[in-house]
C-alpha positions in Angstrom: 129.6 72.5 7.2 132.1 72.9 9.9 135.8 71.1 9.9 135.0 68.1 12.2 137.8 65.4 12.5 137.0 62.5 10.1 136.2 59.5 11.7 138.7 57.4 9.7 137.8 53.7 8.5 141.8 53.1 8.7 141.3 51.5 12.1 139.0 48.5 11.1 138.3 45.7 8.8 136.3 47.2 5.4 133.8 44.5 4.1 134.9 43.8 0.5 131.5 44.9 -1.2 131.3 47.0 -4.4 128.6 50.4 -4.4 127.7 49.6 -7.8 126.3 46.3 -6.7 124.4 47.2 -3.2 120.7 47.7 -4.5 118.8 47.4 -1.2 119.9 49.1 2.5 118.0 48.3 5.5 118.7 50.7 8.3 117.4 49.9 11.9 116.6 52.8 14.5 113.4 51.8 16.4 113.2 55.1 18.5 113.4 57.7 20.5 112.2 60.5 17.9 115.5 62.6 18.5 117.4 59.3 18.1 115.8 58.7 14.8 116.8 62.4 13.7 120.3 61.7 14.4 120.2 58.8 12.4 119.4 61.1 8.9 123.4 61.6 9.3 124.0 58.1 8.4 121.4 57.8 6.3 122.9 60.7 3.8 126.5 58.9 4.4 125.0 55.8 3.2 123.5 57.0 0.1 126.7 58.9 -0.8 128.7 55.8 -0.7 125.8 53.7 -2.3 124.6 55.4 -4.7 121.9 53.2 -6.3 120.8 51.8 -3.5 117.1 51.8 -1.8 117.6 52.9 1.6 115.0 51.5 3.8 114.5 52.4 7.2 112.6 50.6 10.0 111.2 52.4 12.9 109.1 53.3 15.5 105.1 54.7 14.0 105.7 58.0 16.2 109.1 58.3 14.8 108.0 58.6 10.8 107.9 62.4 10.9 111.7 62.8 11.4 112.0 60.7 8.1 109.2 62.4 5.7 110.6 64.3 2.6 113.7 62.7 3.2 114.9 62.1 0.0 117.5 59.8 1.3 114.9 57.4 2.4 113.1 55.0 0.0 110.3 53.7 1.9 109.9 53.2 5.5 108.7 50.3 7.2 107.0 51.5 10.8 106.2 49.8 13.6 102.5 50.5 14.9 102.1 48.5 17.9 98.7 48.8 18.1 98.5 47.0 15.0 100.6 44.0 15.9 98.3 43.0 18.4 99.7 39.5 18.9 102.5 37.2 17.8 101.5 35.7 14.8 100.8 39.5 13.1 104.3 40.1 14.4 106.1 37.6 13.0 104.2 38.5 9.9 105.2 41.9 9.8 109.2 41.4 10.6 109.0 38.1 7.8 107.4 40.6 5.0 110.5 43.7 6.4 113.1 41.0 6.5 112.6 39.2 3.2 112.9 42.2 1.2 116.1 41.1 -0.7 118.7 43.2 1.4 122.4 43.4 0.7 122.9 45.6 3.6 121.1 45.7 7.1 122.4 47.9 9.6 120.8 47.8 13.6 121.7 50.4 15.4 120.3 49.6 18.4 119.8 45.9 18.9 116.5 45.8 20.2 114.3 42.4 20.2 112.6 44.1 17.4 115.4 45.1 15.4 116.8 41.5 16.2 113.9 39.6 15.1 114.0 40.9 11.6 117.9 40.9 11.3 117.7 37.3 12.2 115.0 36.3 9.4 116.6 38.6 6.6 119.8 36.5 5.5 121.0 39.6 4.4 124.9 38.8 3.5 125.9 41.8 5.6 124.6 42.6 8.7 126.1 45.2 10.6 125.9 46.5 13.9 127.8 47.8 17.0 129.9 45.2 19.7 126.5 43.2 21.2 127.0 40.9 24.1 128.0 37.7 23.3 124.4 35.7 22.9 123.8 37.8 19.9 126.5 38.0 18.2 125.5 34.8 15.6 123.0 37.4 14.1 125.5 39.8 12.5 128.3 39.3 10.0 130.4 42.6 10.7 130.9 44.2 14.7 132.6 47.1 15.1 133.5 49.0 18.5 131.5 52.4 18.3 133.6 55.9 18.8 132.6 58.3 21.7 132.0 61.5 21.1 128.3 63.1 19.3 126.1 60.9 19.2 125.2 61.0 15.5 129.3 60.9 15.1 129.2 57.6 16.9 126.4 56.1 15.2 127.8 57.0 12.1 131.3 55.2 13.1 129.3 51.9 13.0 129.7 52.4 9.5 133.2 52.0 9.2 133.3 48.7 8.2 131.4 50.0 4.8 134.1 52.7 4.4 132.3 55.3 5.2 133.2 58.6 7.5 131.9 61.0 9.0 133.0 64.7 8.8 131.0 66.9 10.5 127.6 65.9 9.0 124.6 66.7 10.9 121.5 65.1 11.0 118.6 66.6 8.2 115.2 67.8 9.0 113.5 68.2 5.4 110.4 70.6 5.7 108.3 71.1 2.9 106.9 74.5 1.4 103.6 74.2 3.4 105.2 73.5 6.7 106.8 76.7 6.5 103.5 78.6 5.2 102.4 76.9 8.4 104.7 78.3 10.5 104.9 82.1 9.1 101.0 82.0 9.3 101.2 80.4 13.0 103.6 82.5 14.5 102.0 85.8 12.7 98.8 85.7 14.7 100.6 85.1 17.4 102.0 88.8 17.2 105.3 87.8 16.1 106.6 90.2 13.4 109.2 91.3 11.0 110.4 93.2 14.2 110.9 90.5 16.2 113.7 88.1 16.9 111.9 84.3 17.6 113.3 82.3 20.3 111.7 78.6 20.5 111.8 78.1 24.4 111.4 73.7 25.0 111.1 73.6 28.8 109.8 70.0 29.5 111.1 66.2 29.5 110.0 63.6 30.7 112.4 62.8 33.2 113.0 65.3 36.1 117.0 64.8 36.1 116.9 66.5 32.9 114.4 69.4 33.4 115.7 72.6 34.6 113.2 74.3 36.4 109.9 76.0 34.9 110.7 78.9 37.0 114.0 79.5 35.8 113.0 79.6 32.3 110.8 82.2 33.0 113.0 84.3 35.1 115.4 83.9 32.2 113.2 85.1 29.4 112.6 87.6 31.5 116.5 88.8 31.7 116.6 88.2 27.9 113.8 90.4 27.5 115.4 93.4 29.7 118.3 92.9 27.9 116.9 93.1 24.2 112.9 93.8 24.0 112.2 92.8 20.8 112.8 88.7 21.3 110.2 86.7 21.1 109.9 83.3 22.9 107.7 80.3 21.5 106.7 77.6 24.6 107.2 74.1 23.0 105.2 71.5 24.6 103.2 68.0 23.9 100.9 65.9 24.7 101.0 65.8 28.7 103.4 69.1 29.1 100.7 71.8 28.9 100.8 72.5 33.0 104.8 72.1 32.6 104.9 75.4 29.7 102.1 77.2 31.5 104.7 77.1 34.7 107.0 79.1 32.6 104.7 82.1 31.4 103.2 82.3 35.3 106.9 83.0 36.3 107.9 85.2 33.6 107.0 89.2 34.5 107.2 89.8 30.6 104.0 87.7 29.4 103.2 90.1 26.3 106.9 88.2 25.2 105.8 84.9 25.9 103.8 82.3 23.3 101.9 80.0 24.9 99.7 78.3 22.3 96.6 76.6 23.3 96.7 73.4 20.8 99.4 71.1 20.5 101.4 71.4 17.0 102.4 68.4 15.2 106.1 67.6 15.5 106.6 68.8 11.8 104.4 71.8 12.5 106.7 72.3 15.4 110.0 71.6 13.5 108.6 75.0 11.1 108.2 77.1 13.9 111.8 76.3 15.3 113.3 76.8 11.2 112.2 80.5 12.1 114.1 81.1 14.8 117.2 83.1 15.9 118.1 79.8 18.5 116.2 77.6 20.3 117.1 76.9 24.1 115.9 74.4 26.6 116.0 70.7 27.9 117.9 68.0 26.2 115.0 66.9 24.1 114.3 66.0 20.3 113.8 69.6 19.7 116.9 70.5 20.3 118.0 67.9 17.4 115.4 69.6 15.1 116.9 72.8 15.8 120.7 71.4 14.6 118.7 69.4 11.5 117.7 72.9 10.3 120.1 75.3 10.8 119.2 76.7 13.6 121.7 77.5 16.6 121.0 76.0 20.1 121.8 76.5 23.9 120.8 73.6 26.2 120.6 73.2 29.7 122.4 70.3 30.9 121.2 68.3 34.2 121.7 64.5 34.2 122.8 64.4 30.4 126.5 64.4 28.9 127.9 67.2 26.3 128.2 64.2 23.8 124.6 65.3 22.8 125.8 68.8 21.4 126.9 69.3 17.9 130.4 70.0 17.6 130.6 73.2 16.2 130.4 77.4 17.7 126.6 77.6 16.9 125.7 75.1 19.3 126.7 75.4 23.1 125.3 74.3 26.3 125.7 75.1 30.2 125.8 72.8 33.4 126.3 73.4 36.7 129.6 71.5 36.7 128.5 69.1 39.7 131.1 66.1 40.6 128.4 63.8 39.6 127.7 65.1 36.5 126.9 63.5 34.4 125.3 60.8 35.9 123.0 60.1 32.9 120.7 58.7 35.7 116.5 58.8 35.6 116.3 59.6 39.3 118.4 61.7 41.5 119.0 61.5 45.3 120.3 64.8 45.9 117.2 67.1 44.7 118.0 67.6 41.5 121.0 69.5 42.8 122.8 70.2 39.4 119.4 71.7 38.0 117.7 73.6 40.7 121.3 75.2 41.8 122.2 76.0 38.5 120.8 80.0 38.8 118.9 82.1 35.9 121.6 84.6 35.8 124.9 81.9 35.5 122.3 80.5 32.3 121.9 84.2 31.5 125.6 85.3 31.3 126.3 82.0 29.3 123.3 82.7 27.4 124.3 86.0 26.1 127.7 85.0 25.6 126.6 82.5 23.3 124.3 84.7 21.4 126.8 87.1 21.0 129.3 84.6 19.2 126.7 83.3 16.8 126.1 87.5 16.4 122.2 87.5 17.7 
């Protein structure tokens, strides 16, 4: 682990609880997937300070494979909204999370979900970030979140509980088959002992934070020039398969290029990044997988802030530098300038650099 700054709990209230008596944690993080990885940080800092507590975790159905094989997690209450086809099975649903017998319930995001079953749980603490004033008669403890990473600030809502964070990063727990999974995957795909993988996630769902298909390929392609024996897997899902295949019909170097045909699970996916040298791409929930397991990163910034990046030398990123960056905006009415200006040789040079320092 890397010397972060503490976050210190000097500058706030502590609640005047004793670990020995907390038995039951509830933990709210509804979604996105890369959100709910970041949130394994927390969940380890909890279970350090409580110790024999349950930690439950409610969440978002696509979300539970960020939170399998945790062994931080106790059970995980997940939200399938196909399931809660109305508001009575709803209302059930929260009533049976909520009345669990929790001495702790933590909502880090403060969403009509999350607030529903904070509201029913009359758990003595409920903690949660500043939230505007009409909600504030559902919590017990606020606290003022710290800027900075973003699994650094969620973790600073747990000041209150006298907890810090220092330098934790979020967990990705993979289990021995996973990995089979991946060794077997990637071998008949060609890659070798011989071979350096490089885990390539081109795609997002919003345009202001998608560098160019092209690019990618133009820049595998200097990677390759420079050092022949990488390999680079093309992560995509469901919806993204036009998006990856963008990058191998711009790349001149296609015998270096993996472009499965079947989608991967995100587990399955999370394996195949664990093998890698460094993963580079888009400011996704890959990229998050990649800093759960170990793995060095390099990110393309468009629309997004550098608050996203790990704080430490094995994980960088590169922007154009634009006045309006970021703008942390969905739409852009500029084209896109910040991405499509933003060359493959300036991500190249930055690139190597990079790879250099972490000694790839």
């Amino acid at each position: 682990m890397h010397s972060a700054p503490p976050v210190s709990s000097a500058e706030v209230s502590l609640i005047d609880i004793n670990p020995a008596d907390v038995r039951r944690i509830l933990v709210c993080q509804l979604r996105q997937i890369g959100d709910v990885l970041l949130a394994t940080a927390s969940l380890a800092l909890l279970k350090r300070r409580f110790p024999r507590a349950e930690i439950h975790v409610l969440t978002e159905k696509k979300c539970l494979p960020m939170l399998e094989n945790n062994p931080d997690v106790s059970k995980v209450w997940a939200i399938d909204k196909k399931q809660l086809t109305n508001l009575l099975k709803e209302m059930a649903f929260y009533w049976t999370v909520a009345r669990q017998g929790y001495d702790i319930v933590i909502d880090f995001q403060q969403l009509p979900r999350c607030r529903w079953v904070v509201g029913l749980s009359a758990a003595p603490v409920r903690l949660s970030y500043t939230p505007e004033w009409y909600n504030r008669w559902l919590f017990t403890h606020t606290v003022t979140p710290l800027d900075g990473y973003s699994a650094m600030a969620k973790a600073s809502v747990l000041r209150p509980l006298g907890i810090e964070w220092n330098g934790e990063r979020p967990r990705l727990y993979l289990t021995e088959a996973e990995k089979d999974f991946a060794a077997g995957y990637l071998a008949r795909y060609g890659v070798t002992a011989e071979h350096r993988l490089i885990t390539v996630d081109p795609t997002h769902r919003r345009a202001t934070r998608r560098w160019p298909a092209r690019h990618y390929g133009e820049l595998i392609a200097k990677a390759v020039e420079a050092q022949p024996d990488l390999r680079f897997l093309v992560l995509y899902g469901p919806g993204e398969l036009e998006e990856a295949k963008a990058v191998l019909d711009a790349c001149p170097c296609p015998e270096a290029v993996i472009l499965p045909d079947e989608i991967i699970s995100l587990r399955e996916m999370a394996a195949c990044i664990e093998r890698a040298v460094l993963h580079i791409g888009n400011c996704s929930s890959p990229r998050h997988m990649a800093v759960a397991l170990g793995v060095p990163t390099f990110i393309v910034l468009g629309a997004t802030s550098p608050a996203w990046t790990f704080p430490s030398p094995e994980h960088s990123q590169v922007f154009l530098g634009k006045e309006c960056q970021p703008c942390n905006k969905n739409t852009c009415d500029i084209g896109y300038a910040c991405l499509e200006g933003l060359s493959p040789d300036v991500v190249w040079q930055a690139m190597q650099a990079h790879m250099n320092e972490c000694g790839l």
